[in-house]
C-alpha positions in Angstrom: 55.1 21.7 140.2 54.1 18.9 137.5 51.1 21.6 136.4 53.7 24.4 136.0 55.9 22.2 134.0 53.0 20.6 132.0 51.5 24.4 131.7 55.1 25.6 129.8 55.2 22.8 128.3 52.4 23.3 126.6 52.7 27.0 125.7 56.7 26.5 124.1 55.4 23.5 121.8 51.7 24.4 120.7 52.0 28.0 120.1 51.9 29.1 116.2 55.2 31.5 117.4 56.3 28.9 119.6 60.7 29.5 119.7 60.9 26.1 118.5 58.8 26.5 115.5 60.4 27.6 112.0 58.3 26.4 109.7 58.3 28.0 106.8 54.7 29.1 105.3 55.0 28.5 101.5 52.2 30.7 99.9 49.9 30.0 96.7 52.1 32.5 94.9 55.2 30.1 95.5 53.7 26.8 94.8 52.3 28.5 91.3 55.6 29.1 90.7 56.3 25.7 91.2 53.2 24.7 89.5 54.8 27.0 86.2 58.4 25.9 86.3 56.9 22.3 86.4 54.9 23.0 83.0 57.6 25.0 81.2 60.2 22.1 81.9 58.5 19.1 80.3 57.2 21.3 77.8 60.8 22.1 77.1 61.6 18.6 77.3 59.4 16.9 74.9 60.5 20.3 72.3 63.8 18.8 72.4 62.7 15.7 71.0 63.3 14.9 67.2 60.0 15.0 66.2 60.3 12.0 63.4 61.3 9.5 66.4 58.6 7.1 66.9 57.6 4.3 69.6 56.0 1.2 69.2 53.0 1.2 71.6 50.1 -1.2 71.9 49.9 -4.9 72.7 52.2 -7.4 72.2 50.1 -10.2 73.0 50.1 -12.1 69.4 46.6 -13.1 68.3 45.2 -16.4 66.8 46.4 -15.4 63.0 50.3 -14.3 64.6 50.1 -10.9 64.5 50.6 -8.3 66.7 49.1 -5.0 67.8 51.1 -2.5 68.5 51.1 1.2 66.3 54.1 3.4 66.1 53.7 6.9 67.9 55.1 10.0 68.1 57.9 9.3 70.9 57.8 13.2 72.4 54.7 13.0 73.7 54.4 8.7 74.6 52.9 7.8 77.8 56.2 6.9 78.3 58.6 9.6 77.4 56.3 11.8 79.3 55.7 9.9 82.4 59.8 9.7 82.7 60.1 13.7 82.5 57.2 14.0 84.8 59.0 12.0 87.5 62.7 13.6 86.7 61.0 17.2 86.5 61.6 17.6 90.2 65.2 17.1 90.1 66.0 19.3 87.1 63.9 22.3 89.0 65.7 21.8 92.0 69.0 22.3 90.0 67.7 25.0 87.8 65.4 27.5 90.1 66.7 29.4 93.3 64.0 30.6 96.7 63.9 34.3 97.3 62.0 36.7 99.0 60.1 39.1 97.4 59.3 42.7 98.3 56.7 41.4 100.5 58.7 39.1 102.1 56.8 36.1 100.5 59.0 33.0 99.7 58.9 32.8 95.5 61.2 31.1 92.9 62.7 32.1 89.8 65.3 29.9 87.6 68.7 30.7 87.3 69.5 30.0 83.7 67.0 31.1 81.1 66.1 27.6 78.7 68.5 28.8 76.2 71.8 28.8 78.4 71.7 32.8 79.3 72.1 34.4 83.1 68.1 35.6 84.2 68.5 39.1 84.2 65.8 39.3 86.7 68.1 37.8 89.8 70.2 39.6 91.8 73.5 37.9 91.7 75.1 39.9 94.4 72.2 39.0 96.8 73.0 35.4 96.5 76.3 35.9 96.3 76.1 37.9 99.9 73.7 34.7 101.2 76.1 32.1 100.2 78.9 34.2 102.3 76.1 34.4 105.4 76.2 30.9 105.9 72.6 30.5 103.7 73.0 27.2 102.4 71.7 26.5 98.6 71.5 22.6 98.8 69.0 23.2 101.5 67.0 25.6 99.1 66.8 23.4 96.7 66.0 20.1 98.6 62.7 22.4 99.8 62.1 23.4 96.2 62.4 19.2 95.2 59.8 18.7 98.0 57.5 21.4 97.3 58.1 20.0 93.5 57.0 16.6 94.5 54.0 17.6 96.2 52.9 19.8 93.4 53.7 16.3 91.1 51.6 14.5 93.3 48.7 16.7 93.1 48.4 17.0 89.7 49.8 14.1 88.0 47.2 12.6 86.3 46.4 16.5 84.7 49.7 16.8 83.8 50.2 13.2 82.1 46.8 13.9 79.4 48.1 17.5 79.4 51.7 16.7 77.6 50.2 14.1 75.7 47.7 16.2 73.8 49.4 17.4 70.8 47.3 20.2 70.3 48.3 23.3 69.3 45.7 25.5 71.3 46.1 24.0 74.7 45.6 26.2 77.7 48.8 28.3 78.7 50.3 26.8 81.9 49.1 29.2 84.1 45.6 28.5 83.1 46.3 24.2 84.0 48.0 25.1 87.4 44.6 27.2 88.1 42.8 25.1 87.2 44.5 21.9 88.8 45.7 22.7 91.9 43.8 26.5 92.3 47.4 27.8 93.0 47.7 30.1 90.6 45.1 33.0 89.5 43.2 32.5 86.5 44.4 34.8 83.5 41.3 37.4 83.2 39.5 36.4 79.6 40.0 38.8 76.9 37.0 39.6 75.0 37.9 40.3 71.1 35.4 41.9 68.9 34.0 40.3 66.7 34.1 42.0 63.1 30.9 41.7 61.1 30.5 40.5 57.4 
């Protein structure tokens, strides 16, 4: 009798399609989305900055002839302005960005509001509309997002940190960094441009 039981046992709780499992499988194709929502935020973020506020970074420490050293910095892209949107990033995509399933059925994410205030024209309202009324609750959608966000975070934080502090203009796109970083998302095929001859 203790074999049977131990035999069932074993089959309900180890079994990939065991009734008790529901874990959801969150695909490369999801956690580049992630990966991208995470880049455009603080990149949105540190635009909104006033671009003549400064910081005073540097030592404090005053040396044998009373001075300091410390330099004044651009304040939008500091070590710490960027370190503080880096670890609030989470909470504004979990606010900002809704789970769906795509054609294929593959969990993906897609943000609500466009950056400028406007409805996405890519979500079906009426779809989350109808969810809302079948008991799908979004607070738990967006607590997975925050956790899937904070993994990504986790991952990649010391990429992202010298990424938003380079002020370069030609910086790889975001889905190139996220490629590159975590190996979520594909990398963008290179376009080769002729080069005209003098």
């Amino acid at each position: 009798m203790k074999l049977l039981f131990s035999f069932l046992f074993c089959i309900l709780f180890s079994s990939p399609t065991s009734v008790f499992s529901k874990k959801k499988v969150y695909t490369s194709e999801y956690k580049c989305d992630v990966c991208k929502a995470i880049m455009e935020e603080v990149e949105h973020s540190i635009s909104k900055v006033d671009p003549a506020k400064t910081i005073q970074v540097g030592s404090f420490r005053v040396d044998p002839n009373g001075k300091t050293r410390t330099v004044q910095k651009k304040f939008a892209r500091s070590e710490t302005h960027v370190s503080e949107l880096v670890d609030d990033v989470c909470g504004k995509i979990s606010e900002n960005y809704i789970e769906f399933d795509d054609e294929l059925k593959t969990k993906r994410m897609k943000r609500l509001m466009t950056l400028d205030g406007k409805m996405n024209g890519n979500i079906d309202y009426n779809k989350l509309i109808e969810d809302a009324k079948e008991g799908g609750d979004p607070s738990k959608k967006g607590k997975t997002i925050k956790f899937q966000c904070n993994k990504v975070v986790e991952q990649m934080e010391d990429d992202l940190m010298e990424y938003f502090q380079n002020d370069e203009t030609d910086k790889p796109d975001a889905q190139t960094v996220c490629a590159e970083s975590t190996g979520y998302c594909k990398k963008k095929p290179k376009t080769t441009e002729k080069k005209e001859e003098l």
